[in-house]
Structure formats: structure tokens, C-alpha cells
N, C-alpha and C positions, 0 to 999 in steps of 0.2 A: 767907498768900496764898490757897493753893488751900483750899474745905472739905470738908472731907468729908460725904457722905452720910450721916448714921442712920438707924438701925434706926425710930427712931420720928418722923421726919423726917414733916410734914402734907403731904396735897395740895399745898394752895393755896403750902406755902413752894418745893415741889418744883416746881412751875408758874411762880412767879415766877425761879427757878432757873433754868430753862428759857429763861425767856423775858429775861431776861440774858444769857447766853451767846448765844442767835438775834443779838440785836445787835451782841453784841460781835462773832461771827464775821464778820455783814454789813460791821462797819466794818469786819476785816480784807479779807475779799475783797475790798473795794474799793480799798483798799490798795495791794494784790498787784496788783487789775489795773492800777492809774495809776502802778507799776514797772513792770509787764509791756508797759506799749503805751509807755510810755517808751525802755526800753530795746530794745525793737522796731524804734520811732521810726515806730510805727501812729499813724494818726490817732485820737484819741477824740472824742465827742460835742459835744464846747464846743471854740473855736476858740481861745480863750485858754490851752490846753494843746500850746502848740507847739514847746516846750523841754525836754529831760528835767529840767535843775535846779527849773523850778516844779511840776513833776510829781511830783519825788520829795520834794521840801520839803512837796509837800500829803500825800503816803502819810504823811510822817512826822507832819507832825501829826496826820492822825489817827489813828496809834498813839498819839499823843501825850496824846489826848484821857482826860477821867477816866470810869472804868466808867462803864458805861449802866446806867440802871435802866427797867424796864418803861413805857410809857405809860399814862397812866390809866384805869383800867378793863379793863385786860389781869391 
């Protein structure tokens, strides 16, 4: 699951490394916050989120979702 760093690990894999996790954590922050205004019972930005059940069904998918990999040319 998790890899490890090496010693002789290049730039550019180290970079791409990077810039998979930036993603992955954005999914999760996002996550967190369509739990967190759910169970608030805060208003979020789209009006279609006015239930905690479809709120936290959408956190979960996209935990659910499969690793991100970089965009092109990143």
C-alpha cells in the first residue's frame, strides 16, 4: 500500500509522488468538509445538498474513488 522513499528515488518520480497525494488529500478535504456541513446541518454551495444522507453518501464515494494520478503535464 504505502511506498516507501529511496535513497536513489529521481526527481521527476518524487514530483509525480507529490502530486498524487496533493490530490488525494484535496479529495479527502472535501470529504471532511460535505461531513462537516452535514452534520452541522450548514448550508453548502449547491442547493442540492440539503440532507445529511446525500451528503455523506457523496463524502463517501469519494473516498471511494480510485487513486488519482497527476494531470497531464504536471
Amino acid at each position: 500500500m504505502a511506498r516507501q522513499i529511496s535513497h536513489g528515488s529521481s526527481a521527476l518520480a518524487l514530483e509525480h509522488r507529490v502530486a498524487v497525494l496533493e490530490r488525494q488529500v484535496a479529495a479527502l478535504a472535501e470529504a471532511a468538509r460535505l461531513l462537516a456541513a452535514a452534520v452541522e446541518d450548514a448550508p453548502l454551495d449547491t442547493p442540492d445538498h440539503d440532507e445529511p444522507a446525500p451528503t455523506a453518501k457523496r463524502a463517501h464515494e469519494l473516498l471511494l474513488l480510485p487513486p488519482l494520478t497527476p494531470a497531464a503535464g504536471h
